[in-house]
N, CA, C, O and CB atoms as a CASP TS submission, in Angstrom:
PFRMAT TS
TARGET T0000
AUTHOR 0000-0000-0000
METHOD Language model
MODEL 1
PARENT N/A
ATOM      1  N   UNK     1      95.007  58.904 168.351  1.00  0.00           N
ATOM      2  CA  UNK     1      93.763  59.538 168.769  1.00  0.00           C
ATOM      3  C   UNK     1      93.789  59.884 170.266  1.00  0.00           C
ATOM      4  O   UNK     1      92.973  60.652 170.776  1.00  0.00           O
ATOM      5  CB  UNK     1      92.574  58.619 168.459  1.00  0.00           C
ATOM      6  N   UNK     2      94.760  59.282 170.927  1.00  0.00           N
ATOM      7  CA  UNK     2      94.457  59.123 172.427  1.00  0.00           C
ATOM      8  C   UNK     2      95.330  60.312 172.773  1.00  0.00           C
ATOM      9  O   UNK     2      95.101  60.889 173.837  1.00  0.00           O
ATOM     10  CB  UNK     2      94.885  57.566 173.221  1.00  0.00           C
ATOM     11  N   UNK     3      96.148  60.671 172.115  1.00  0.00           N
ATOM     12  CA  UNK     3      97.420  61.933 172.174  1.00  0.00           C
ATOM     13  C   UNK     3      96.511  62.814 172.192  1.00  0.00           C
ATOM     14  O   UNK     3      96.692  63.586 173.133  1.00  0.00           O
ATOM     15  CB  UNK     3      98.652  62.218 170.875  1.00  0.00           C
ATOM     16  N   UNK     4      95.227  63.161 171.323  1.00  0.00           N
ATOM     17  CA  UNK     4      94.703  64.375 170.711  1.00  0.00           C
ATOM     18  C   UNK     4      93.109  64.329 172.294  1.00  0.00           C
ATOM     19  O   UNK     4      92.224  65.184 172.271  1.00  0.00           O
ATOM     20  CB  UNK     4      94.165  64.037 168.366  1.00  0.00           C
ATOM     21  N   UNK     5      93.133  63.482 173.137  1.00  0.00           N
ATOM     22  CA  UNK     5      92.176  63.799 173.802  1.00  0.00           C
ATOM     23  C   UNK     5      92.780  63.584 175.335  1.00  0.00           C
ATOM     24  O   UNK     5      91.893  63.452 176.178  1.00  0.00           O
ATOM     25  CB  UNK     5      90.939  63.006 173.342  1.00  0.00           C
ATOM     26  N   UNK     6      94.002  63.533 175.786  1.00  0.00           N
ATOM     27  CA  UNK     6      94.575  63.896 176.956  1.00  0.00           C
ATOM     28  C   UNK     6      94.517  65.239 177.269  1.00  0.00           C
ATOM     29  O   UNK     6      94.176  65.727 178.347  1.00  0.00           O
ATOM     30  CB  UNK     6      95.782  63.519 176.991  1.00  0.00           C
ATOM     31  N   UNK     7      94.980  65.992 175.945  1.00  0.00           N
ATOM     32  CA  UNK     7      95.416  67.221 176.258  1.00  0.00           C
ATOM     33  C   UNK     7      93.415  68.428 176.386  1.00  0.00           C
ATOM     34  O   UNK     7      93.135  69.592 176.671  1.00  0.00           O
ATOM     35  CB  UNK     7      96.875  67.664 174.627  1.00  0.00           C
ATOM     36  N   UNK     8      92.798  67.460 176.065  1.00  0.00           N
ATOM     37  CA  UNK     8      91.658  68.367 175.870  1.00  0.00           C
ATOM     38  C   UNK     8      90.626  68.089 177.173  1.00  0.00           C
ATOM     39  O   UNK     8      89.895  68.894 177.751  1.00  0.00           O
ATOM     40  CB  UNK     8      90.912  68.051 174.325  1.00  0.00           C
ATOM     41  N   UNK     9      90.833  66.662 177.420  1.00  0.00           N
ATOM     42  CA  UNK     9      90.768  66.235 178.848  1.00  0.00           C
ATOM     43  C   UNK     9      90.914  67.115 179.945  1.00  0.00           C
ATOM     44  O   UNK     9      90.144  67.773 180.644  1.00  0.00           O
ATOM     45  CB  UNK     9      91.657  65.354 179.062  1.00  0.00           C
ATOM     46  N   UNK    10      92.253  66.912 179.881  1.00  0.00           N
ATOM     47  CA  UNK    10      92.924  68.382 180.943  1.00  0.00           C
ATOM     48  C   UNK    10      92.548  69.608 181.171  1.00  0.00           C
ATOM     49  O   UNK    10      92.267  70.178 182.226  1.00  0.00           O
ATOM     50  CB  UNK    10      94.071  68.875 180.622  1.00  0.00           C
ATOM     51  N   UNK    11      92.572  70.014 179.937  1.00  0.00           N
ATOM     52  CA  UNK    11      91.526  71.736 179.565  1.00  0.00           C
ATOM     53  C   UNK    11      90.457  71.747 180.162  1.00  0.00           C
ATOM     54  O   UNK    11      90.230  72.644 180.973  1.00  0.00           O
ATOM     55  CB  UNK    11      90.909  72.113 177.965  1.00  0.00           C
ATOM     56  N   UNK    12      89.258  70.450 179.829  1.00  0.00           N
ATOM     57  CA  UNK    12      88.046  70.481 180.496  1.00  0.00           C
ATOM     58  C   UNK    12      88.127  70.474 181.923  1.00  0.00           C
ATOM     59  O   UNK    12      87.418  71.365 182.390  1.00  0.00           O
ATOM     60  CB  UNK    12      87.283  69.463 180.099  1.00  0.00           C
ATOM     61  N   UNK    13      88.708  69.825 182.764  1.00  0.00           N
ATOM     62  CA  UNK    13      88.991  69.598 184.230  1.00  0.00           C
ATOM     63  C   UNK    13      89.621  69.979 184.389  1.00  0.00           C
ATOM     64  O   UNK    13      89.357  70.272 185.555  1.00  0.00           O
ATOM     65  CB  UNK    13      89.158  68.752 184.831  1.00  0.00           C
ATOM     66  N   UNK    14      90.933  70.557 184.140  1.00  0.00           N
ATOM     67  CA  UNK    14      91.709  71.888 185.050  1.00  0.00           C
ATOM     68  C   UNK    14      91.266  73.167 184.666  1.00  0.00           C
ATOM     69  O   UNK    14      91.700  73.923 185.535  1.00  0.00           O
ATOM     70  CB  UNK    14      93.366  72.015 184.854  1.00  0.00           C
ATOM     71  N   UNK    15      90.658  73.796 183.863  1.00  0.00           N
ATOM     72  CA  UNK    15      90.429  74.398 183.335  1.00  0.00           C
ATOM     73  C   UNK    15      89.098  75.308 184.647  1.00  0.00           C
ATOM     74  O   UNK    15      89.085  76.511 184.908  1.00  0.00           O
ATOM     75  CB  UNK    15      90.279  73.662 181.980  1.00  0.00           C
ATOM     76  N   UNK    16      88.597  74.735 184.950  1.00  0.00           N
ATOM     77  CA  UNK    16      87.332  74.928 186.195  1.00  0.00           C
ATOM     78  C   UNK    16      87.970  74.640 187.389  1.00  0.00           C
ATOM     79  O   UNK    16      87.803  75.422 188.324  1.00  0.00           O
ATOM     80  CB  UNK    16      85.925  73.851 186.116  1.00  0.00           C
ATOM     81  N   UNK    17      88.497  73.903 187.497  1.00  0.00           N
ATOM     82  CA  UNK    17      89.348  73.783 189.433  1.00  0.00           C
ATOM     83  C   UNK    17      90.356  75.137 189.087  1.00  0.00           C
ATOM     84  O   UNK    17      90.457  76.021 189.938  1.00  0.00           O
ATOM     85  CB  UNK    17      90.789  71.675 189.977  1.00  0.00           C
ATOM     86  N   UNK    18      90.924  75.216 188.083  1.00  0.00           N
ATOM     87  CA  UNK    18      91.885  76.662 188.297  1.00  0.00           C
ATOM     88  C   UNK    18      91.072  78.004 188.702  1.00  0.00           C
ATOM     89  O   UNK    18      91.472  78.892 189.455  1.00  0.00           O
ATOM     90  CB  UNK    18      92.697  77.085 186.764  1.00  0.00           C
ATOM     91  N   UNK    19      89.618  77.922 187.897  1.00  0.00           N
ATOM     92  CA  UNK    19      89.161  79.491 188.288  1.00  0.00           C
ATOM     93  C   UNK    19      88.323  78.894 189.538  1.00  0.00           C
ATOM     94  O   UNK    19      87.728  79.717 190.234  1.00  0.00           O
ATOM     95  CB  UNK    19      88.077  80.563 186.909  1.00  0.00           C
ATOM     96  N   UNK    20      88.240  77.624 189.848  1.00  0.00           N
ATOM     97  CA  UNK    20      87.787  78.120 191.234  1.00  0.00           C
ATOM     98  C   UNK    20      88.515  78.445 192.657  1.00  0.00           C
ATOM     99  O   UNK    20      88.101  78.913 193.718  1.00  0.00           O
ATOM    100  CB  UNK    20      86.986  77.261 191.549  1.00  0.00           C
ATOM    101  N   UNK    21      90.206  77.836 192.055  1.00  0.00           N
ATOM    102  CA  UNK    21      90.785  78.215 193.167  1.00  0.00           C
ATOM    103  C   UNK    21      91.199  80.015 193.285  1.00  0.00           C
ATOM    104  O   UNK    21      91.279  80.742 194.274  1.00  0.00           O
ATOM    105  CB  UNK    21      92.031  77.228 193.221  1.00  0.00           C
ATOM    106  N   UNK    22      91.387  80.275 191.933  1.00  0.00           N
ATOM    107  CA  UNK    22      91.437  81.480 191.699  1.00  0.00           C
ATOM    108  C   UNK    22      90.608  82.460 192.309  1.00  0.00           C
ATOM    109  O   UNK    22      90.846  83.625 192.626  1.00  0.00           O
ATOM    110  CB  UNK    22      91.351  81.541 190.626  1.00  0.00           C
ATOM    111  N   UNK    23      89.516  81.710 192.418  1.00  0.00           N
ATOM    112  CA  UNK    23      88.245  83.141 192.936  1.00  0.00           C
ATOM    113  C   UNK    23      88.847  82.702 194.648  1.00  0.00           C
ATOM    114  O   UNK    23      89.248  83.694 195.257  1.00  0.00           O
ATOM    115  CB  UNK    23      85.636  82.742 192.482  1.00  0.00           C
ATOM    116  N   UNK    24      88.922  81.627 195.281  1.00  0.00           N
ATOM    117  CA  UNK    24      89.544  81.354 196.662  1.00  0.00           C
ATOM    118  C   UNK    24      90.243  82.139 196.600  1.00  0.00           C
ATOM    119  O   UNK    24      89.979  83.230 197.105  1.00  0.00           O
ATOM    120  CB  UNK    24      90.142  80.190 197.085  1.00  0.00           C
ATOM    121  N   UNK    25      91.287  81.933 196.031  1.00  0.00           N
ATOM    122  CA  UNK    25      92.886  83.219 196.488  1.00  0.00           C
ATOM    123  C   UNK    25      92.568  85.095 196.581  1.00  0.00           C
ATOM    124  O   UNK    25      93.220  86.027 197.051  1.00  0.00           O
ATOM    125  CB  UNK    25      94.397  83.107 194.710  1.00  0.00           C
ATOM    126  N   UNK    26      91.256  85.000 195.882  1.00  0.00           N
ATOM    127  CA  UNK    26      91.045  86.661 196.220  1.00  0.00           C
ATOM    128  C   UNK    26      90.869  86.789 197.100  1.00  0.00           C
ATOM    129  O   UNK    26      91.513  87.587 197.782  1.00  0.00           O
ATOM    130  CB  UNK    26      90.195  87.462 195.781  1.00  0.00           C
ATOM    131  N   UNK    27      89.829  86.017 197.587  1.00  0.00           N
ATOM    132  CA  UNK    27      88.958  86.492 198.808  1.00  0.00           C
ATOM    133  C   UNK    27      90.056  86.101 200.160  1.00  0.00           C
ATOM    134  O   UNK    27      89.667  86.370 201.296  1.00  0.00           O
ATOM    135  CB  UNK    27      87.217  85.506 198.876  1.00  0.00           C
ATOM    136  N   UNK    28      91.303  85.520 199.976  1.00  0.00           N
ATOM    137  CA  UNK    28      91.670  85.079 200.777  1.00  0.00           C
ATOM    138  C   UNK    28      92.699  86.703 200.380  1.00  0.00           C
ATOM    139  O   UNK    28      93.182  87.231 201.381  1.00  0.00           O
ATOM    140  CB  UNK    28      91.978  83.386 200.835  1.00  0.00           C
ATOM    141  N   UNK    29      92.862  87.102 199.606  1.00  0.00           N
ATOM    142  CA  UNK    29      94.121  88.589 199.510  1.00  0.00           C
ATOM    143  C   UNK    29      93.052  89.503 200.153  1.00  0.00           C
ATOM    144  O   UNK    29      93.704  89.986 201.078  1.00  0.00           O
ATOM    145  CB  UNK    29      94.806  89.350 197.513  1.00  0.00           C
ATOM    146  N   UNK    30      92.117  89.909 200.215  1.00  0.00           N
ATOM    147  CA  UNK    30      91.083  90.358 200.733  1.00  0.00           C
ATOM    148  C   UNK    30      91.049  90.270 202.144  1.00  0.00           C
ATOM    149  O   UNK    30      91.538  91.169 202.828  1.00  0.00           O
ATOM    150  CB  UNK    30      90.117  89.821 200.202  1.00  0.00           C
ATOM    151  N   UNK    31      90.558  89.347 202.606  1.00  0.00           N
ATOM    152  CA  UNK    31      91.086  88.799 204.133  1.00  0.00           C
ATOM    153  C   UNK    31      92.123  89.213 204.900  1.00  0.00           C
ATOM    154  O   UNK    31      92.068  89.750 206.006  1.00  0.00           O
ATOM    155  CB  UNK    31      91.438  87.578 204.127  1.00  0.00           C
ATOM    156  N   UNK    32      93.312  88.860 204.086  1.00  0.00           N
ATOM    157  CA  UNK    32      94.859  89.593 204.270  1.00  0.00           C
ATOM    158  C   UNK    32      95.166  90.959 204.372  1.00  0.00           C
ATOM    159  O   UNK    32      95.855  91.630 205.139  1.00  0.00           O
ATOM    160  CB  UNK    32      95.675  89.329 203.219  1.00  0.00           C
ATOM    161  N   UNK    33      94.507  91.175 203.443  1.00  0.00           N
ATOM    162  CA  UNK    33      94.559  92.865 203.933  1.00  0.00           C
ATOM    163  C   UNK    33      93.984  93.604 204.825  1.00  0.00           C
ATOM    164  O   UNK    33      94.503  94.609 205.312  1.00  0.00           O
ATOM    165  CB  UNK    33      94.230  93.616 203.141  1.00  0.00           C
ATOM    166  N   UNK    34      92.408  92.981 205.225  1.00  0.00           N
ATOM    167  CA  UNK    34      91.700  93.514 206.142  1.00  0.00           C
ATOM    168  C   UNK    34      92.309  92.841 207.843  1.00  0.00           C
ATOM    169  O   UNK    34      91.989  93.301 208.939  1.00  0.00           O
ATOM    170  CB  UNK    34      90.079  93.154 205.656  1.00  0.00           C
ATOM    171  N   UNK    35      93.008  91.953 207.645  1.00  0.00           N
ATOM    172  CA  UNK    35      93.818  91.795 208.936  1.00  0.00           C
ATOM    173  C   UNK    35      95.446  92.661 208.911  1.00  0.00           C
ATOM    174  O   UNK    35      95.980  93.116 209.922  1.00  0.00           O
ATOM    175  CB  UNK    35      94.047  90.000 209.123  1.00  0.00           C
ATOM    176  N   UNK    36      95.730  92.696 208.219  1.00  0.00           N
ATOM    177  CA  UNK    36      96.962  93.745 207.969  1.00  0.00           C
ATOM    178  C   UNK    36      96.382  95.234 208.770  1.00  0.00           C
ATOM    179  O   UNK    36      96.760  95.535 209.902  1.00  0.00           O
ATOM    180  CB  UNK    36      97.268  94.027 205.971  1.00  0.00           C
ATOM    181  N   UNK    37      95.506  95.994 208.042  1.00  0.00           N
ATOM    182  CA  UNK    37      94.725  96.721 208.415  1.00  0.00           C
ATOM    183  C   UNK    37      94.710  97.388 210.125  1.00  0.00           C
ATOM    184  O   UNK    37      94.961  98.464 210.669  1.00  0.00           O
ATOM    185  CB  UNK    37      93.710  95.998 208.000  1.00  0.00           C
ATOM    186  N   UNK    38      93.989  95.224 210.754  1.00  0.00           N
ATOM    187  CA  UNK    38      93.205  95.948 212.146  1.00  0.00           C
ATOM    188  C   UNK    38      95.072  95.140 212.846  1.00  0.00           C
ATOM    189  O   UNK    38      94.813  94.733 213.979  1.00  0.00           O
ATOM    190  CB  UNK    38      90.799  94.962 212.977  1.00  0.00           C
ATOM    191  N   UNK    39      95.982  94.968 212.660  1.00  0.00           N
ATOM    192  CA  UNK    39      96.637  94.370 213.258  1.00  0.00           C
ATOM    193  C   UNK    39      97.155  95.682 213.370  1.00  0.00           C
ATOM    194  O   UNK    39      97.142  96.091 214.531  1.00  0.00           O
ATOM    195  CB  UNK    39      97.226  93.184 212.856  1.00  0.00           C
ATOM    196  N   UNK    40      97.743  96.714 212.276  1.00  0.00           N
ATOM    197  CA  UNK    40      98.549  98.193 212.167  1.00  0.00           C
ATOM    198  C   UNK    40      97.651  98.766 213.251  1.00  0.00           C
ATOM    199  O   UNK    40      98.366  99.487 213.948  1.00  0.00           O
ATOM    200  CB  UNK    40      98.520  99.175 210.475  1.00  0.00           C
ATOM    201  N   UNK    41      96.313  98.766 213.737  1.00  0.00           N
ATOM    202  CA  UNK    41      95.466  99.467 214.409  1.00  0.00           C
ATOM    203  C   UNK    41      96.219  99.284 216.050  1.00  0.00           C
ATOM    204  O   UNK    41      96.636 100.059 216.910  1.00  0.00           O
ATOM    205  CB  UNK    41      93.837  98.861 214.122  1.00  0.00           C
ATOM    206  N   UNK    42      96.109  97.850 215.890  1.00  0.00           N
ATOM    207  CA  UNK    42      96.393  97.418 217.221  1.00  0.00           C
ATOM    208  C   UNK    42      98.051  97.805 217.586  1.00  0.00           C
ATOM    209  O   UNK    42      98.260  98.330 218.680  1.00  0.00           O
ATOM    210  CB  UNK    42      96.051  95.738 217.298  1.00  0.00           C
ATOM    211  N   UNK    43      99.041  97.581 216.805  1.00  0.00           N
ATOM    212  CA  UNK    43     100.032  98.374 217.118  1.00  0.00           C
ATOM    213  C   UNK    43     100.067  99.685 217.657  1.00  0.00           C
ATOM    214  O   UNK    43     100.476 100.068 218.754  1.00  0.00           O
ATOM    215  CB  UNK    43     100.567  98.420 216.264  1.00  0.00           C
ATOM    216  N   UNK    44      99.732 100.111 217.014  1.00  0.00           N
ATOM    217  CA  UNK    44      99.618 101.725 217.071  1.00  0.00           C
ATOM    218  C   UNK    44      98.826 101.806 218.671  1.00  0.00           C
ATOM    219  O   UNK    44      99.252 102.603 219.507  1.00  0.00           O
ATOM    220  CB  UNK    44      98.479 102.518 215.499  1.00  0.00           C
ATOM    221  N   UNK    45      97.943 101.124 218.898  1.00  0.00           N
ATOM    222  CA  UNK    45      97.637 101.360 219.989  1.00  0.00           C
ATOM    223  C   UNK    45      98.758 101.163 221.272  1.00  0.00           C
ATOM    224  O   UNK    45      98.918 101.826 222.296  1.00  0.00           O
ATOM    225  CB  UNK    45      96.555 100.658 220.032  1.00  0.00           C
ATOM    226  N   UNK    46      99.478  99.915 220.733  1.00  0.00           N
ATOM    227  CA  UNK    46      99.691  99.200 222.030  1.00  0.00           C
ATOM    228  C   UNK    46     101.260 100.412 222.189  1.00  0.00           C
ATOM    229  O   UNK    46     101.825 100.374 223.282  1.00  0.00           O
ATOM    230  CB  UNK    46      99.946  96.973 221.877  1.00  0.00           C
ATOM    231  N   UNK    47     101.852 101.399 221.094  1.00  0.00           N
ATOM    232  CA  UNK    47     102.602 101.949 221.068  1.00  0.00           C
ATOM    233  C   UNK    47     102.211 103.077 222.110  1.00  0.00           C
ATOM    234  O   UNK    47     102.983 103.533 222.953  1.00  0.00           O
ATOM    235  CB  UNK    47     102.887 102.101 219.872  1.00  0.00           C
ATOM    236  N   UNK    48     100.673 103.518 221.889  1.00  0.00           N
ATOM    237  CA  UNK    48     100.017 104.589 223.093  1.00  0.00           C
ATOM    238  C   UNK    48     100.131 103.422 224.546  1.00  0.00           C
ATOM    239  O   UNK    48     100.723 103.967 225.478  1.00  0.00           O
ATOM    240  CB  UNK    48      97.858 105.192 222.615  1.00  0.00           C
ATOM    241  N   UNK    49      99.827 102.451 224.758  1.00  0.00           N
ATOM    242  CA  UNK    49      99.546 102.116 226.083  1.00  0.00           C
ATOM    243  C   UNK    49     101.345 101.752 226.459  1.00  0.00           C
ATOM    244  O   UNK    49     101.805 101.761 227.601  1.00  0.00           O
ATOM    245  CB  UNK    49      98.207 100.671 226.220  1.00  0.00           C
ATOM    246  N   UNK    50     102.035 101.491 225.364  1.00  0.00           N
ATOM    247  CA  UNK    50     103.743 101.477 226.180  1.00  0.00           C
ATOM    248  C   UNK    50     104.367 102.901 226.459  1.00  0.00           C
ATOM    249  O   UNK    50     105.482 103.060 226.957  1.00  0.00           O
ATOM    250  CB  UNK    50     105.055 100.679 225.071  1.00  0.00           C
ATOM    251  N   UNK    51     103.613 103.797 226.121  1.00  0.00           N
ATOM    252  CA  UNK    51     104.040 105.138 226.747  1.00  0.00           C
ATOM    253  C   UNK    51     103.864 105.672 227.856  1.00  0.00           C
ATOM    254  O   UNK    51     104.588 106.187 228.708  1.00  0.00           O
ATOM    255  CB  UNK    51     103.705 105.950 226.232  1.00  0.00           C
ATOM    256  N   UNK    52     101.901 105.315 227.618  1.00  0.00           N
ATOM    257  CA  UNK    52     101.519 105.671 229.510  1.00  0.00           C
ATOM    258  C   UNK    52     102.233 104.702 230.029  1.00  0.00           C
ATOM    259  O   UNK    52     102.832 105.349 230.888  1.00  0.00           O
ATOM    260  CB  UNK    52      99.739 105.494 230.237  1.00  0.00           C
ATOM    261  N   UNK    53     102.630 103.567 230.144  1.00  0.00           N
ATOM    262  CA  UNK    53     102.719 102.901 230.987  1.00  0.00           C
ATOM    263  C   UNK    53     104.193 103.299 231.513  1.00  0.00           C
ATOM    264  O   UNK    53     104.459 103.172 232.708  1.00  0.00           O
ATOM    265  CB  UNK    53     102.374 101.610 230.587  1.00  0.00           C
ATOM    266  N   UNK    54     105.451 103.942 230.291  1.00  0.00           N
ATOM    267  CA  UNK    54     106.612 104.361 230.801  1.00  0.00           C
ATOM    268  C   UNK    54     105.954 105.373 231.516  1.00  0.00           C
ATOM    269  O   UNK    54     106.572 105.224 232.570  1.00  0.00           O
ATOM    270  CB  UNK    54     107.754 104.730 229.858  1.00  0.00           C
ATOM    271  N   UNK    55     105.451 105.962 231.666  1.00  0.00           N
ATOM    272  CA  UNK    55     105.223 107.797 231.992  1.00  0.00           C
ATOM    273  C   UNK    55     105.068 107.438 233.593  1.00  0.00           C
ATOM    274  O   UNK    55     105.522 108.106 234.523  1.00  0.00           O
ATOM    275  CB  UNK    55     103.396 108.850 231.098  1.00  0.00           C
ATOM    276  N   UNK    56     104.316 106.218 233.680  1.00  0.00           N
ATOM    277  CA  UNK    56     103.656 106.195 235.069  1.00  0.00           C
ATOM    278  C   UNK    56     104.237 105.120 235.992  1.00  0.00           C
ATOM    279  O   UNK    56     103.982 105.082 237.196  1.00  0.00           O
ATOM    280  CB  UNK    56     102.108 105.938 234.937  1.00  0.00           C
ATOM    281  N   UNK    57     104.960 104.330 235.419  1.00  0.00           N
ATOM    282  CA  UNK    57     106.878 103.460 236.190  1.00  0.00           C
ATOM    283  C   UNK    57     107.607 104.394 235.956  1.00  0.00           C
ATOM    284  O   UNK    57     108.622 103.976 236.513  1.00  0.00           O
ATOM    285  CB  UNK    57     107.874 101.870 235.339  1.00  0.00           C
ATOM    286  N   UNK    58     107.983 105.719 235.402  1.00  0.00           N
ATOM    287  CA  UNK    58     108.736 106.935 235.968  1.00  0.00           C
ATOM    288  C   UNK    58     108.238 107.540 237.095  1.00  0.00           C
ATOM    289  O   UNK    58     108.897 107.761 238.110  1.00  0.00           O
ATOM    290  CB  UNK    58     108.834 107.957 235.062  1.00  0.00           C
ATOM    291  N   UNK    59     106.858 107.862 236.895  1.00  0.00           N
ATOM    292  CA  UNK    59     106.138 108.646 238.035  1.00  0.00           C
ATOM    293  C   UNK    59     106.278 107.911 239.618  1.00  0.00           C
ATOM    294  O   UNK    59     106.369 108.536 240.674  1.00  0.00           O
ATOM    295  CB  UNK    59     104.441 108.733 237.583  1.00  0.00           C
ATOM    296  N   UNK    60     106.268 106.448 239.461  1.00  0.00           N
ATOM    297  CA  UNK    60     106.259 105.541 241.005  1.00  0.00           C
ATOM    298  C   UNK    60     107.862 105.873 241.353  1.00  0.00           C
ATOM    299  O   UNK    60     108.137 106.302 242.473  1.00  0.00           O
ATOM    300  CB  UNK    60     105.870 103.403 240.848  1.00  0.00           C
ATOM    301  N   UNK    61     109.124 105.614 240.150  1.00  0.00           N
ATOM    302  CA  UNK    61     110.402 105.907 240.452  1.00  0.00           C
ATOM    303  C   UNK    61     110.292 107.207 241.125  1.00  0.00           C
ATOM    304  O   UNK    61     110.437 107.202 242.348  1.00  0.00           O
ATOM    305  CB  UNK    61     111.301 105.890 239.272  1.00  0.00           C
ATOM    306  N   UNK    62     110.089 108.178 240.605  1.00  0.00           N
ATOM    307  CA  UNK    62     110.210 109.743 240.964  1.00  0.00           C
ATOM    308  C   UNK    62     109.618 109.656 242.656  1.00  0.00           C
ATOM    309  O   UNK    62     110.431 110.113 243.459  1.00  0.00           O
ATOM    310  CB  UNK    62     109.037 110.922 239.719  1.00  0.00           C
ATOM    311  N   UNK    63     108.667 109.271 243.100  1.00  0.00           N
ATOM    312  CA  UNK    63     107.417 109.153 243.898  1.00  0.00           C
ATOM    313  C   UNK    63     108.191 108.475 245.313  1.00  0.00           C
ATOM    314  O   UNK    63     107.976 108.919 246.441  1.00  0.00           O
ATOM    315  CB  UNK    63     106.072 108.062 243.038  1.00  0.00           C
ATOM    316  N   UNK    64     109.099 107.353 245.037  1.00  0.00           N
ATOM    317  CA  UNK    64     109.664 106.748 246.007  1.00  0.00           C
ATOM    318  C   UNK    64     111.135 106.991 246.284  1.00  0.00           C
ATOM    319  O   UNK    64     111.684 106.330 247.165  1.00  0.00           O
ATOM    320  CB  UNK    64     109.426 105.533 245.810  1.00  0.00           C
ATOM    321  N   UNK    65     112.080 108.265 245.306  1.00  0.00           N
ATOM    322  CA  UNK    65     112.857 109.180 245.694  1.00  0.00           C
ATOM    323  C   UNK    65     112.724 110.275 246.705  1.00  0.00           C
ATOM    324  O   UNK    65     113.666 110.634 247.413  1.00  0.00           O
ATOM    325  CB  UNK    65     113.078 109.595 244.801  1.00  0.00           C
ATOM    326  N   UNK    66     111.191 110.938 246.764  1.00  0.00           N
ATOM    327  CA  UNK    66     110.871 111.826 247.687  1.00  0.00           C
ATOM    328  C   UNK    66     110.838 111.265 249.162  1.00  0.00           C
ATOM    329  O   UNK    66     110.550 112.009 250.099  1.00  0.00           O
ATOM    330  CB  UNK    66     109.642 112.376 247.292  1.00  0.00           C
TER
END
């Protein structure tokens, strides 16, 4: 008898901690993506500010040749 109520045991109590971690892991892929997102943003920026910044340590080089 005790064989036939382990396994139903289990069902009842894992059965509810699984979908609640389950609904956790979305919101956490969710999360992940919306930082994926603003992190690509911030690249992209910092790719514009390493340009001016070559453009204008050329410009001081050029500047102190004259």
């Amino acid at each position: 008898m005790e064989l036939v109520l382990v396994p139903i045991a289990v069902a009842l109590i894992g059965g509810p901690v699984m979908w609640f971690l389950s609904r956790f892991d979305k919101r956490n892929t969710k999360q992940h993506g919306e930082s994926v997102k603003i992190l690509t943003e911030v690249r992209d920026d910092m790719k514009i500010v390493r340009r001016r910044l070559d453009k204008h340590i050329d410009w001081h080089a050029h500047q102190s040749e004259e």
